[in-house]
Structures are given as structure tokens and as C-alpha cells.
mmCIF file of the N, C-alpha and C atoms, coordinates in Angstrom:
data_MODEL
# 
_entry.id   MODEL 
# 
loop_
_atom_site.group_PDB 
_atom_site.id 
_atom_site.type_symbol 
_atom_site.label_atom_id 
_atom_site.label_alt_id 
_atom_site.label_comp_id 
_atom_site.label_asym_id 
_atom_site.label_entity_id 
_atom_site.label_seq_id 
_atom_site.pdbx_PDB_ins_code 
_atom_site.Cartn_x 
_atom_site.Cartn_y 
_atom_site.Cartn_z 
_atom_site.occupancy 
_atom_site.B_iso_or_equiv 
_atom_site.pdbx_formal_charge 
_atom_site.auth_seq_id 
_atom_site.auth_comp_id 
_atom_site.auth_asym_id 
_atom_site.auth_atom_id 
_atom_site.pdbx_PDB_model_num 
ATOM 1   N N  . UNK A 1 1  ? 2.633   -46.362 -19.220 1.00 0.00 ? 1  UNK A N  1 
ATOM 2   C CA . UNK A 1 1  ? 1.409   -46.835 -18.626 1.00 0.00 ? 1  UNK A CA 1 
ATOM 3   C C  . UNK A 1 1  ? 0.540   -47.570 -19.673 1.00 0.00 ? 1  UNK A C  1 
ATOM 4   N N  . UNK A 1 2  ? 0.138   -46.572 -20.907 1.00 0.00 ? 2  UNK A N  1 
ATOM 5   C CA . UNK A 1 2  ? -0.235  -47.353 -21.680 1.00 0.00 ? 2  UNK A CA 1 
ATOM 6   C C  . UNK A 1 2  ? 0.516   -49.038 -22.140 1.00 0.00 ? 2  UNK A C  1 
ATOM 7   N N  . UNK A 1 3  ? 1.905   -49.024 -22.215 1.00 0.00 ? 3  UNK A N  1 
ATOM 8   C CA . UNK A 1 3  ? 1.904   -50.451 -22.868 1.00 0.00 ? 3  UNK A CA 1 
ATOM 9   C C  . UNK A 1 3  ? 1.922   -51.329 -21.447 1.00 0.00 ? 3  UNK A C  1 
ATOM 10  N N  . UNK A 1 4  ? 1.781   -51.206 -20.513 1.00 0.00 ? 4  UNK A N  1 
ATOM 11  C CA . UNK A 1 4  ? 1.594   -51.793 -19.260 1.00 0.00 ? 4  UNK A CA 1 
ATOM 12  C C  . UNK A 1 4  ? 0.085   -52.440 -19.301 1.00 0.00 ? 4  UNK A C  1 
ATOM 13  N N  . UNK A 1 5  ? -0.821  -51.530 -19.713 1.00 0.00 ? 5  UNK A N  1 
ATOM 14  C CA . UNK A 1 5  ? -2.340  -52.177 -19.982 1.00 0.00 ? 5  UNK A CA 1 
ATOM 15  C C  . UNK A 1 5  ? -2.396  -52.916 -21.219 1.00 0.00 ? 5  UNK A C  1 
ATOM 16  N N  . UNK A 1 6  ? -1.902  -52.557 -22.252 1.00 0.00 ? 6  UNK A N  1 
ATOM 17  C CA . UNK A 1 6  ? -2.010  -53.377 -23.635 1.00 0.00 ? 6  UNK A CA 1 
ATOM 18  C C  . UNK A 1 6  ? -1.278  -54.612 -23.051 1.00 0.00 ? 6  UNK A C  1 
ATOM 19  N N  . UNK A 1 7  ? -1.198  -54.629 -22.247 1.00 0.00 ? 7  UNK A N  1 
ATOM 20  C CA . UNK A 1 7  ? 0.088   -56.335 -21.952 1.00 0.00 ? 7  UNK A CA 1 
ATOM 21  C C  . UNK A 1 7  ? -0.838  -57.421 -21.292 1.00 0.00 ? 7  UNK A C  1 
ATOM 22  N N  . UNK A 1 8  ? -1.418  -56.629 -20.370 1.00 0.00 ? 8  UNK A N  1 
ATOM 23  C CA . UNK A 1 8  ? -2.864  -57.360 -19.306 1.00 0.00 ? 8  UNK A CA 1 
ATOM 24  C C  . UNK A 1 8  ? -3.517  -57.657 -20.577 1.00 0.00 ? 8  UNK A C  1 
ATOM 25  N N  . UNK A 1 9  ? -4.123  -56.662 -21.245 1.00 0.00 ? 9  UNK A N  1 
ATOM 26  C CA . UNK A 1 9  ? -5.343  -56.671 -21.976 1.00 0.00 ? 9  UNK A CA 1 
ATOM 27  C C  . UNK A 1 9  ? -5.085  -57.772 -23.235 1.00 0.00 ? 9  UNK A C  1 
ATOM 28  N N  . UNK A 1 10 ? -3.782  -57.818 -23.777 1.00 0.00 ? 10 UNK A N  1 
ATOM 29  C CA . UNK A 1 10 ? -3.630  -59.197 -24.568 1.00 0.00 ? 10 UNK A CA 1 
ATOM 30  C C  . UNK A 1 10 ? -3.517  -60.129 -23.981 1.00 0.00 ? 10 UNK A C  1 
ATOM 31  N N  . UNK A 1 11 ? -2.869  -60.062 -22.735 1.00 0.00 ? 11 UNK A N  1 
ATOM 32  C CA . UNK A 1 11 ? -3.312  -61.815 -22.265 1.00 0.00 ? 11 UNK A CA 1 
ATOM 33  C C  . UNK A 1 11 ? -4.459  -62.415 -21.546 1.00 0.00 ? 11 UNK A C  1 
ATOM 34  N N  . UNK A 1 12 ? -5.697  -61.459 -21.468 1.00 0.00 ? 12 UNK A N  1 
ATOM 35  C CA . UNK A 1 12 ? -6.857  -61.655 -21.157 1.00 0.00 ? 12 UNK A CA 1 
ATOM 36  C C  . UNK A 1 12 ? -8.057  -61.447 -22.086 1.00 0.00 ? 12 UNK A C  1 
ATOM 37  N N  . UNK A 1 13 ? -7.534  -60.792 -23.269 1.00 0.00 ? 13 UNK A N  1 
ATOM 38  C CA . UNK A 1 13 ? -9.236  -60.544 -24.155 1.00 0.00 ? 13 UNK A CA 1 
ATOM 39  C C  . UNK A 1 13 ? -8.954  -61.704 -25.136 1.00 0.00 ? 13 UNK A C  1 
ATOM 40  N N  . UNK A 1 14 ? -10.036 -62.130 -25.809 1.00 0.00 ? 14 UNK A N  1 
ATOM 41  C CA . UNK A 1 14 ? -10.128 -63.390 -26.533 1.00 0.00 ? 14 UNK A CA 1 
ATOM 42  C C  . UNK A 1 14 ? -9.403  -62.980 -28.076 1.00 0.00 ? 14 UNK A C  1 
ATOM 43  N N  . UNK A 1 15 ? -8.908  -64.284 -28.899 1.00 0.00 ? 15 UNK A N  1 
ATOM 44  C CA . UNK A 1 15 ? -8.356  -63.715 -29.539 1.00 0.00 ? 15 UNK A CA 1 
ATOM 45  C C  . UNK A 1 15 ? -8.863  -63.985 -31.252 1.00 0.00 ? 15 UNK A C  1 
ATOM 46  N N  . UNK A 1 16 ? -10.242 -63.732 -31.012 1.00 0.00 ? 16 UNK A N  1 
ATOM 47  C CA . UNK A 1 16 ? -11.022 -64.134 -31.680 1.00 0.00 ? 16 UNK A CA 1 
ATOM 48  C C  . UNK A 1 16 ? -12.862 -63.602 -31.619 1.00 0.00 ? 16 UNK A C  1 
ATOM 49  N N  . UNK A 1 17 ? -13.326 -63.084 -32.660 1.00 0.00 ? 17 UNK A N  1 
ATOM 50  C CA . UNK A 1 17 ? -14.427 -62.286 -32.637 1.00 0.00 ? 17 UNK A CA 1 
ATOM 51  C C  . UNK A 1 17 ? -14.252 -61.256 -31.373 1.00 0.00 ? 17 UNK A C  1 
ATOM 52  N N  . UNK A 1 18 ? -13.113 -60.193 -31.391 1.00 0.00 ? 18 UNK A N  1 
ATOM 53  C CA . UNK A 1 18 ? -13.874 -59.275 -30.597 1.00 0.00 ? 18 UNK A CA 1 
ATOM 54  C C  . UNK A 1 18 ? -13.568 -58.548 -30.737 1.00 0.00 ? 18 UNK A C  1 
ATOM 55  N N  . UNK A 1 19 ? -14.828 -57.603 -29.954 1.00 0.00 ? 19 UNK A N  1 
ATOM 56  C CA . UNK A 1 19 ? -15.545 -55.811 -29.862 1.00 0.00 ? 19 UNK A CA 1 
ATOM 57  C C  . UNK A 1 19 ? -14.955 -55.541 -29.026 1.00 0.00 ? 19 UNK A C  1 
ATOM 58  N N  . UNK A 1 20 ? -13.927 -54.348 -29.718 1.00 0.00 ? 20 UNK A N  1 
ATOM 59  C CA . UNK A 1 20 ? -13.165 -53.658 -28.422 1.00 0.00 ? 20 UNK A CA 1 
ATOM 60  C C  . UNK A 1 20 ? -13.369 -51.899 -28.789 1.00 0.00 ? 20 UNK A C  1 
ATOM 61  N N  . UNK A 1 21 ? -14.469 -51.144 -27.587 1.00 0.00 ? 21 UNK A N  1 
ATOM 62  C CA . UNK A 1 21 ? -14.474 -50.167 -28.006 1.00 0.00 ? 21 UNK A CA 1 
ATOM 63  C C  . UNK A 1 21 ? -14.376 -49.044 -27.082 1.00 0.00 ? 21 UNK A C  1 
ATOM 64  N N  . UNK A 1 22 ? -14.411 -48.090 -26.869 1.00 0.00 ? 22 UNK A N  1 
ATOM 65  C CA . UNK A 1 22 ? -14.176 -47.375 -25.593 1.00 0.00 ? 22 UNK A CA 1 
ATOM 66  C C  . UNK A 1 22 ? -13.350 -46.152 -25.686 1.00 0.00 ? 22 UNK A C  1 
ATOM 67  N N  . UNK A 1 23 ? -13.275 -45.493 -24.955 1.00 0.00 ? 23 UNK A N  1 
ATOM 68  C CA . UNK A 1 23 ? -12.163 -43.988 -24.840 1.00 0.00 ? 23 UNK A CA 1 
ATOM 69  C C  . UNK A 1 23 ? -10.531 -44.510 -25.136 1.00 0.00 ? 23 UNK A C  1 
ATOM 70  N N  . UNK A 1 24 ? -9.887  -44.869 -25.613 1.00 0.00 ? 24 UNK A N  1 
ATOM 71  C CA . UNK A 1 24 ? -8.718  -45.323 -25.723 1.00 0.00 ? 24 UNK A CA 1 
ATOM 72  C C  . UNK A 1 24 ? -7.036  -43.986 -25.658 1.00 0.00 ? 24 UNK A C  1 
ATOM 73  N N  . UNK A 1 25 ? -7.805  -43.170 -25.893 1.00 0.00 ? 25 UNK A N  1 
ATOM 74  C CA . UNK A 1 25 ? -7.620  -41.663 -25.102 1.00 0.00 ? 25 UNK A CA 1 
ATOM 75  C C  . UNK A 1 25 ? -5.776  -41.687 -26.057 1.00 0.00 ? 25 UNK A C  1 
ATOM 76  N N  . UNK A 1 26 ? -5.871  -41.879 -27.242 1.00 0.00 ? 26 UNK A N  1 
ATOM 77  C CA . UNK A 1 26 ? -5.212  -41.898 -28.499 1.00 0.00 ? 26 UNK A CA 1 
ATOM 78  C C  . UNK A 1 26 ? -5.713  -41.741 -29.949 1.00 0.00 ? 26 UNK A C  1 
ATOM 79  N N  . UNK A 1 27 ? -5.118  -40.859 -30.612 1.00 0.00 ? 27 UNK A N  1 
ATOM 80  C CA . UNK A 1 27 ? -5.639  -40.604 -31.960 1.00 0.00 ? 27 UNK A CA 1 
ATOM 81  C C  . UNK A 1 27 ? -4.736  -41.642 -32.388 1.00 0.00 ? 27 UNK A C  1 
ATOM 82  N N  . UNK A 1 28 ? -5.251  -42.262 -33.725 1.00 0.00 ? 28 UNK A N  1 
ATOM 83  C CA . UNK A 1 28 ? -4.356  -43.566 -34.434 1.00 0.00 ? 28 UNK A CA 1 
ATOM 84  C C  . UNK A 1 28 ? -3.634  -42.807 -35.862 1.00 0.00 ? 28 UNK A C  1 
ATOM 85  N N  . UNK A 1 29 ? -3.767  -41.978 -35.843 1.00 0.00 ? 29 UNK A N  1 
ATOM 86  C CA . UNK A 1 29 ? -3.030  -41.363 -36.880 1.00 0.00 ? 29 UNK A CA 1 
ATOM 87  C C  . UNK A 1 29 ? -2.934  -39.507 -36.748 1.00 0.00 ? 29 UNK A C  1 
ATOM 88  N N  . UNK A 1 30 ? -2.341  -38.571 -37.562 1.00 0.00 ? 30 UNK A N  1 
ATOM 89  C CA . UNK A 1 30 ? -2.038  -37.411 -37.396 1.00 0.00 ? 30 UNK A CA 1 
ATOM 90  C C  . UNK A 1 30 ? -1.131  -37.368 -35.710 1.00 0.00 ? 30 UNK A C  1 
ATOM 91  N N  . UNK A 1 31 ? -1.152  -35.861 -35.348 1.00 0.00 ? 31 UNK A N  1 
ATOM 92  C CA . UNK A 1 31 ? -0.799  -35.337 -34.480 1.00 0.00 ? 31 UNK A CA 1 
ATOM 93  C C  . UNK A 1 31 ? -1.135  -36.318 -33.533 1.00 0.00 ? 31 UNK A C  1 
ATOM 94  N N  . UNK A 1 32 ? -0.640  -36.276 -32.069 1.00 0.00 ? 32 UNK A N  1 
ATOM 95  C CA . UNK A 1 32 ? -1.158  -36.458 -31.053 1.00 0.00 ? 32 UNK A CA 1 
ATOM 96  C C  . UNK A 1 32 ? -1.338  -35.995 -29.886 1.00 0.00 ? 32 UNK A C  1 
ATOM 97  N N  . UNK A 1 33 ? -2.332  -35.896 -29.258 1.00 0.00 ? 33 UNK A N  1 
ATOM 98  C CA . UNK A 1 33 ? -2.734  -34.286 -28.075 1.00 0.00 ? 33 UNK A CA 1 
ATOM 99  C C  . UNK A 1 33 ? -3.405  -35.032 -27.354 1.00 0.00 ? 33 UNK A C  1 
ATOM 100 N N  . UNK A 1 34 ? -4.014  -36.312 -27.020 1.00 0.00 ? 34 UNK A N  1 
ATOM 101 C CA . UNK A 1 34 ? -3.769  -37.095 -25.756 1.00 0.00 ? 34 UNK A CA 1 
ATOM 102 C C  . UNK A 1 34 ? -3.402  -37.990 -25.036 1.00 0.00 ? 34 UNK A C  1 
ATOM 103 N N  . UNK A 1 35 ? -2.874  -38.469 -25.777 1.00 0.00 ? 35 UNK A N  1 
ATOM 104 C CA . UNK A 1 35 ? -1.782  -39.728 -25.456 1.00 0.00 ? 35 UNK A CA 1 
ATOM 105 C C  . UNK A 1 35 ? -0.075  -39.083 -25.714 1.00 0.00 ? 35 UNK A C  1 
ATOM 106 N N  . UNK A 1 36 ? 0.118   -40.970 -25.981 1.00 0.00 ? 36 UNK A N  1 
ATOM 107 C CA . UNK A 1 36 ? 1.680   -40.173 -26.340 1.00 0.00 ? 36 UNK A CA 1 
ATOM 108 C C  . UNK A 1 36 ? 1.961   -41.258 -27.580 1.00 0.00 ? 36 UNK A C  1 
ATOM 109 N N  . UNK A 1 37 ? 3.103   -40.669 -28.330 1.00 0.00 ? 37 UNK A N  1 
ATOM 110 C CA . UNK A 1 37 ? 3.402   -41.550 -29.821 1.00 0.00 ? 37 UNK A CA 1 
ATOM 111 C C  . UNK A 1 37 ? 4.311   -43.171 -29.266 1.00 0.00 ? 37 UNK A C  1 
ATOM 112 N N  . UNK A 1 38 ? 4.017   -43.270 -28.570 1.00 0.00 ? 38 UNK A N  1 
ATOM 113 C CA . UNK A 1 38 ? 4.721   -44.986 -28.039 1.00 0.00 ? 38 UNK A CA 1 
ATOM 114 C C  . UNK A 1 38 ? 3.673   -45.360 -27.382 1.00 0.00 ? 38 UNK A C  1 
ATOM 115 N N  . UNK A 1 39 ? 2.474   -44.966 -26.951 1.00 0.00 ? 39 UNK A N  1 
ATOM 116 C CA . UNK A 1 39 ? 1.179   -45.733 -26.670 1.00 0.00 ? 39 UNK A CA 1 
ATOM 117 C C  . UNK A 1 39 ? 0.487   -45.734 -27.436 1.00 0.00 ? 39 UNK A C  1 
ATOM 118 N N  . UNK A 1 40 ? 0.446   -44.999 -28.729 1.00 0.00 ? 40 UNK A N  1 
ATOM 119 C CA . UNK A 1 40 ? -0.259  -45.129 -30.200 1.00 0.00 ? 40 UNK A CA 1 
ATOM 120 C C  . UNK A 1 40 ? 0.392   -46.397 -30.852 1.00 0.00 ? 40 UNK A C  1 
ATOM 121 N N  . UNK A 1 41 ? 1.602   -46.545 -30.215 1.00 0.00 ? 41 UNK A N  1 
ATOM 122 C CA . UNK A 1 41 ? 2.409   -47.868 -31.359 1.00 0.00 ? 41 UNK A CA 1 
ATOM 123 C C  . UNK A 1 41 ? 1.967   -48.805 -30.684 1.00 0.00 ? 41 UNK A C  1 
ATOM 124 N N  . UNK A 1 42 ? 2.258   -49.213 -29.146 1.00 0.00 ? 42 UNK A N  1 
ATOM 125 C CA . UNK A 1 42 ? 1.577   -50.006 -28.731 1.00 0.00 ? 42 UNK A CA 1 
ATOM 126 C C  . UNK A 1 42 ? -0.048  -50.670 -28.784 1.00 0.00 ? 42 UNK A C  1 
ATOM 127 N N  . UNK A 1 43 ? -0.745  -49.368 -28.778 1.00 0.00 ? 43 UNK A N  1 
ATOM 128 C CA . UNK A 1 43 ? -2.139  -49.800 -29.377 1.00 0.00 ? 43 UNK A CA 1 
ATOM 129 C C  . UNK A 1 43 ? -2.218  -50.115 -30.915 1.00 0.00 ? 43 UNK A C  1 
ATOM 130 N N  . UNK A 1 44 ? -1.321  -49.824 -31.560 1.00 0.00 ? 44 UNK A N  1 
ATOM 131 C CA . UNK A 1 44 ? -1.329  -49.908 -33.250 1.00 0.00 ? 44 UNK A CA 1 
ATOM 132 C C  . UNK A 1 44 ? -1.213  -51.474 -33.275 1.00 0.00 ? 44 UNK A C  1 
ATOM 133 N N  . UNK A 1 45 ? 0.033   -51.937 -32.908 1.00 0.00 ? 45 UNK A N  1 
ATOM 134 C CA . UNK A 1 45 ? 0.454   -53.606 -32.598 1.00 0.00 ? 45 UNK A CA 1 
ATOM 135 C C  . UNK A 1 45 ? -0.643  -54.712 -31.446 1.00 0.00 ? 45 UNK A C  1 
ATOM 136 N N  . UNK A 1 46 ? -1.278  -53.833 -30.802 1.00 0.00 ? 46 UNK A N  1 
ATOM 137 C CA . UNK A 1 46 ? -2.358  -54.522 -30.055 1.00 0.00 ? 46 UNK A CA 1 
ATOM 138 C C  . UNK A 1 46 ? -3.558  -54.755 -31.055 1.00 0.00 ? 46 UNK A C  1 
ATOM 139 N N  . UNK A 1 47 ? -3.811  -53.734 -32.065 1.00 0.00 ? 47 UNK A N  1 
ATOM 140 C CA . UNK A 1 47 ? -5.035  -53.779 -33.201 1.00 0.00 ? 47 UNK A CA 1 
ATOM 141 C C  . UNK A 1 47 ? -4.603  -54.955 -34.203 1.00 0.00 ? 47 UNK A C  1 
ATOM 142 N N  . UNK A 1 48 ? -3.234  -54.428 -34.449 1.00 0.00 ? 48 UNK A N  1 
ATOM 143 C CA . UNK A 1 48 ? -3.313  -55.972 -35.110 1.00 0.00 ? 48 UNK A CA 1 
ATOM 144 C C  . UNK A 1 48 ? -3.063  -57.179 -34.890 1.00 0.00 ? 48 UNK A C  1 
ATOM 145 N N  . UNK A 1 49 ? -2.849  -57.626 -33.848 1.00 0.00 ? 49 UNK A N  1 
ATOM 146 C CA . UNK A 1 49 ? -2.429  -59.046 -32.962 1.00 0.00 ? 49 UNK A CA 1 
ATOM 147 C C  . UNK A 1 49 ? -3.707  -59.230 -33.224 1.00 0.00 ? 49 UNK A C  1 
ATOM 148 N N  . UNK A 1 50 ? -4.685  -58.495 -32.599 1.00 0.00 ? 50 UNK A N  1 
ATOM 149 C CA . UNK A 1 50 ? -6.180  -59.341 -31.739 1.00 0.00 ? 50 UNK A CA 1 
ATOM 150 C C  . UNK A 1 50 ? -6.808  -59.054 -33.765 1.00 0.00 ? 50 UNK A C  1 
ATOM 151 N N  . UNK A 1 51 ? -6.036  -58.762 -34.929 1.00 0.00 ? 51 UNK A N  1 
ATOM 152 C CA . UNK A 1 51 ? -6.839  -58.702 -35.976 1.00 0.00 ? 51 UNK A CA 1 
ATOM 153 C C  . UNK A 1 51 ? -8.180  -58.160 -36.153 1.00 0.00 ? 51 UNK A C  1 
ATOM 154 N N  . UNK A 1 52 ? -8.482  -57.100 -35.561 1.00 0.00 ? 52 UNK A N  1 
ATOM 155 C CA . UNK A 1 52 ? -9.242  -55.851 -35.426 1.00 0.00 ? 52 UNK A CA 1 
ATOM 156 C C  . UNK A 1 52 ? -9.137  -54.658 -36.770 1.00 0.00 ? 52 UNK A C  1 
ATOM 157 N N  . UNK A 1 53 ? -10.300 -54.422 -36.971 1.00 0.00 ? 53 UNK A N  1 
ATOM 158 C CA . UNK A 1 53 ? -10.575 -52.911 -38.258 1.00 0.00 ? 53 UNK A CA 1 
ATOM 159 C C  . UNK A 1 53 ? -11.157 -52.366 -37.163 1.00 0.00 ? 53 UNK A C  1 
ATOM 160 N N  . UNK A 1 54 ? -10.134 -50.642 -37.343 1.00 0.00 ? 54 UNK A N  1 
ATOM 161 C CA . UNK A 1 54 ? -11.009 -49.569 -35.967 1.00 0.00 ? 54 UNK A CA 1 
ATOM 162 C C  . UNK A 1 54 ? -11.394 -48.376 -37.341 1.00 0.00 ? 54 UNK A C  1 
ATOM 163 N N  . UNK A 1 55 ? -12.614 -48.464 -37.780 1.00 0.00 ? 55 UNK A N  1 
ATOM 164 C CA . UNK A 1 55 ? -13.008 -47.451 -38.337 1.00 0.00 ? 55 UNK A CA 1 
ATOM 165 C C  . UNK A 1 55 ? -13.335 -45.952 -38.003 1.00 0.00 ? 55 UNK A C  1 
ATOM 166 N N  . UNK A 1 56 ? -13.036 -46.138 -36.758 1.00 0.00 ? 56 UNK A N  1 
ATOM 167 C CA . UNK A 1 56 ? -13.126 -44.467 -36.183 1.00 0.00 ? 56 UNK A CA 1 
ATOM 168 C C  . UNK A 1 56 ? -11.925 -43.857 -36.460 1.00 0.00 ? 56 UNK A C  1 
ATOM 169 N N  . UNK A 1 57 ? -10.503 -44.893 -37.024 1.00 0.00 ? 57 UNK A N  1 
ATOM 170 C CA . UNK A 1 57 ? -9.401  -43.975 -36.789 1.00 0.00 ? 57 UNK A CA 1 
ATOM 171 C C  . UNK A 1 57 ? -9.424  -42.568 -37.676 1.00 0.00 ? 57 UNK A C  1 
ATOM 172 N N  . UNK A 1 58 ? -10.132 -42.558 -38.383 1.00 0.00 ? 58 UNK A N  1 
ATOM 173 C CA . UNK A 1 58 ? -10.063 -40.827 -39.390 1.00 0.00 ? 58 UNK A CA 1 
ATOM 174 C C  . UNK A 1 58 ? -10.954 -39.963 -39.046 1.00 0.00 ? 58 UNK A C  1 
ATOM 175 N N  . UNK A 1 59 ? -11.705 -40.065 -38.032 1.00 0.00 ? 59 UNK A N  1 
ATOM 176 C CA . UNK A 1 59 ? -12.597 -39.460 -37.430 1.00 0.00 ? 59 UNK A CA 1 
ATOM 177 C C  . UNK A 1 59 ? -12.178 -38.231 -36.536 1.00 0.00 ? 59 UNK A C  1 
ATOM 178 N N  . UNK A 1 60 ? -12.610 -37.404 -36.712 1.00 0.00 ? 60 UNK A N  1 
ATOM 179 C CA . UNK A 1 60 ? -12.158 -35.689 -36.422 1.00 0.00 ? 60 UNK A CA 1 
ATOM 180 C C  . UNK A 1 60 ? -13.028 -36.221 -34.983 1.00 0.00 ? 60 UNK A C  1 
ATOM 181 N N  . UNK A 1 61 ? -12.398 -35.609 -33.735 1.00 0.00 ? 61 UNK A N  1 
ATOM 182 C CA . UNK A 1 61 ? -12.263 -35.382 -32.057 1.00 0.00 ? 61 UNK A CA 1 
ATOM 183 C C  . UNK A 1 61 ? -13.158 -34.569 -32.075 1.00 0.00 ? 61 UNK A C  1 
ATOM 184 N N  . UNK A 1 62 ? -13.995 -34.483 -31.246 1.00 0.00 ? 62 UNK A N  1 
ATOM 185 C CA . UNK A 1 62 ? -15.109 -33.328 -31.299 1.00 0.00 ? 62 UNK A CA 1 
ATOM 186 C C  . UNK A 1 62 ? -14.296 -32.055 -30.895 1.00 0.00 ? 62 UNK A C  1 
ATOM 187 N N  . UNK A 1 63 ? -13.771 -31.927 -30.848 1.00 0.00 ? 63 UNK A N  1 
ATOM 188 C CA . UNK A 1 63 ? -12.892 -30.462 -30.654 1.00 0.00 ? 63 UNK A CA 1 
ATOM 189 C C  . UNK A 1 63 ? -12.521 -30.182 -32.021 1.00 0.00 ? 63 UNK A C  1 
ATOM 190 N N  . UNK A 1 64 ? -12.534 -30.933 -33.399 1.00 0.00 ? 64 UNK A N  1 
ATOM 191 C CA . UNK A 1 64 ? -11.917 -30.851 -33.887 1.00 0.00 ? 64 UNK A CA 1 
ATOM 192 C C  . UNK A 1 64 ? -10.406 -30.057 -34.117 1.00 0.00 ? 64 UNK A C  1 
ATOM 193 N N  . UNK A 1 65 ? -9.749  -30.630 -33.437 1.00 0.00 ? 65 UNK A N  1 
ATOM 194 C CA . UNK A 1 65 ? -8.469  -30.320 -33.305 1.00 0.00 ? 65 UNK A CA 1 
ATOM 195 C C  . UNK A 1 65 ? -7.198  -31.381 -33.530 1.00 0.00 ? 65 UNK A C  1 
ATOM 196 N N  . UNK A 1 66 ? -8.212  -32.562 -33.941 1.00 0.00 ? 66 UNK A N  1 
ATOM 197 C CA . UNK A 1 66 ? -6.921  -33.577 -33.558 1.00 0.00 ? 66 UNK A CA 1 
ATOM 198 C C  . UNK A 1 66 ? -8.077  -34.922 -34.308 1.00 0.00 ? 66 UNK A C  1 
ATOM 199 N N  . UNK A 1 67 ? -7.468  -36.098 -34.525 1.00 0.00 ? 67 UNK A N  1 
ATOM 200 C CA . UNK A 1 67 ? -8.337  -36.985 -34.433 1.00 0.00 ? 67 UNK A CA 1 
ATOM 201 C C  . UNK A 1 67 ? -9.071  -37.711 -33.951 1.00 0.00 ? 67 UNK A C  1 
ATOM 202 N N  . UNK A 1 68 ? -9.812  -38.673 -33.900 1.00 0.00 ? 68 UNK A N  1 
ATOM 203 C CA . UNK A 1 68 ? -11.259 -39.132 -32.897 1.00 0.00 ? 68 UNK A CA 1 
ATOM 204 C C  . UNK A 1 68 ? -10.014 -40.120 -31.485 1.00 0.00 ? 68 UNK A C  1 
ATOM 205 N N  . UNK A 1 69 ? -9.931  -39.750 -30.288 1.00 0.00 ? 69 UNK A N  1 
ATOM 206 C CA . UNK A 1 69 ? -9.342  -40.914 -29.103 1.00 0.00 ? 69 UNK A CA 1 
ATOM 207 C C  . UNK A 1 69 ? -10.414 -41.679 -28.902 1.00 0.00 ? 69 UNK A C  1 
ATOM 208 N N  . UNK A 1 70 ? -11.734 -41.834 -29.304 1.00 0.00 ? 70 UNK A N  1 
ATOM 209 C CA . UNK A 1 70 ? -12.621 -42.541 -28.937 1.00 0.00 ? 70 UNK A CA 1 
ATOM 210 C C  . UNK A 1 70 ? -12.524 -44.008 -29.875 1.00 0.00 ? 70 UNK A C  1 
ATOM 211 N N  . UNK A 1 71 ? -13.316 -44.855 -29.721 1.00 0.00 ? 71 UNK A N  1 
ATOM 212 C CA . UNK A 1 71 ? -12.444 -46.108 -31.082 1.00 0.00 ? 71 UNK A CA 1 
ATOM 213 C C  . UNK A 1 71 ? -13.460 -47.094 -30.637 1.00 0.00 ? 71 UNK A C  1 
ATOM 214 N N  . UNK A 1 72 ? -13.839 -47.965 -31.850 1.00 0.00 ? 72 UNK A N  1 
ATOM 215 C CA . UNK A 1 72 ? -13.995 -49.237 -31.688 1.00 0.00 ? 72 UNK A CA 1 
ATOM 216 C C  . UNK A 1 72 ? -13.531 -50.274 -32.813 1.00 0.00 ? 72 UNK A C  1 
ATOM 217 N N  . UNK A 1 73 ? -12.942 -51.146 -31.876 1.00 0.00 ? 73 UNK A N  1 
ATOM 218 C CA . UNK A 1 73 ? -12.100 -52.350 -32.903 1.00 0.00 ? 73 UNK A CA 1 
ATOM 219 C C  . UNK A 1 73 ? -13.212 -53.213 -33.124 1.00 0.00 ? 73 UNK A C  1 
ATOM 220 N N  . UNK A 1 74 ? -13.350 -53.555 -34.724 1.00 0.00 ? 74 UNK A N  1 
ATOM 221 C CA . UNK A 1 74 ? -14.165 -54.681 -34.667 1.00 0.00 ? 74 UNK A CA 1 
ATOM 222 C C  . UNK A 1 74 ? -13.324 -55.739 -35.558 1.00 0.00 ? 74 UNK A C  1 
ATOM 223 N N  . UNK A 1 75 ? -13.604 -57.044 -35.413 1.00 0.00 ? 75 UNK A N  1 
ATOM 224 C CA . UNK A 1 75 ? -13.191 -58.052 -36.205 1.00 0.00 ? 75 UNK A CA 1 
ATOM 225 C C  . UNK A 1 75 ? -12.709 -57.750 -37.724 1.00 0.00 ? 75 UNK A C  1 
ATOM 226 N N  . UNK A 1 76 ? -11.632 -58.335 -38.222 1.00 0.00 ? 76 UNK A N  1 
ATOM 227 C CA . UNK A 1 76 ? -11.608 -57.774 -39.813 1.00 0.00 ? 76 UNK A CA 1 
ATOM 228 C C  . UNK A 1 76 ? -12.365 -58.884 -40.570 1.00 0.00 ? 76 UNK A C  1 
# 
């Protein structure tokens, strides 16, 4: 499901200056406990196509249990 939306979402968001931020409901590194590890790759290869820095990726999940699924990509 996830790489089904990363597919729409690259051939419709600009590919240039943009803010992409939102529940993305994936940790980008460590364990993973809400997604799955092939929609983390897919979003990994979507961050860097559109050339995006997501500084939330080391960010502890408020559960701390896992890392932050919340994210925003900004321009590098």
C-alpha cells in the first residue's frame, strides 16, 4: 500500500522546494512497529528523489518505544 502512494505522490508533488510533512506512520531508521521495512525503503528512495533532509528521523515516538513516524521533509 505504502509504495502504491509513494508512486501517485512522485508523480504529483513538485520536484523542487518542497515541504513534505505529516504522519508518515514509519520510523526511518531502528526497529519498526508501524509500518513495514519495504515501505520504509520506499519512503527512504521517495526522500531522496524529491532531495529532501527529514530531521525528525532520530527522534524518539512519544511512546518512546520506537522512533518518531511523524516527519517532515524539507529541501536539502
Amino acid at each position: 500500500m505504502t509504495k502504491d502512494v509513494i508512486e501517485i505522490l512522485l508523480r504529483k508533488l513538485p520536484t523542487s522546494d518542497l515541504v513534505w510533512g505529516g504522519d508518515w506512520n514509519h520510523s526511518l531508521i531502528g526497529k519498526e512497529h508501524a509500518g513495514s521495512m519495504g515501505g520504509r525503503n520506499h519512503l527512504l528512495e521517495a526522500i531522496q528523489k524529491l532531495g529532501l533532509n527529514v530531521p525528525t528521523t532520530g527522534l524518539s515516538h512519544r511512546g518512546n518505544y520506537c522512533h518518531a513516524i511523524d516527519h517532515i521533509g524539507v529541501p536539502l
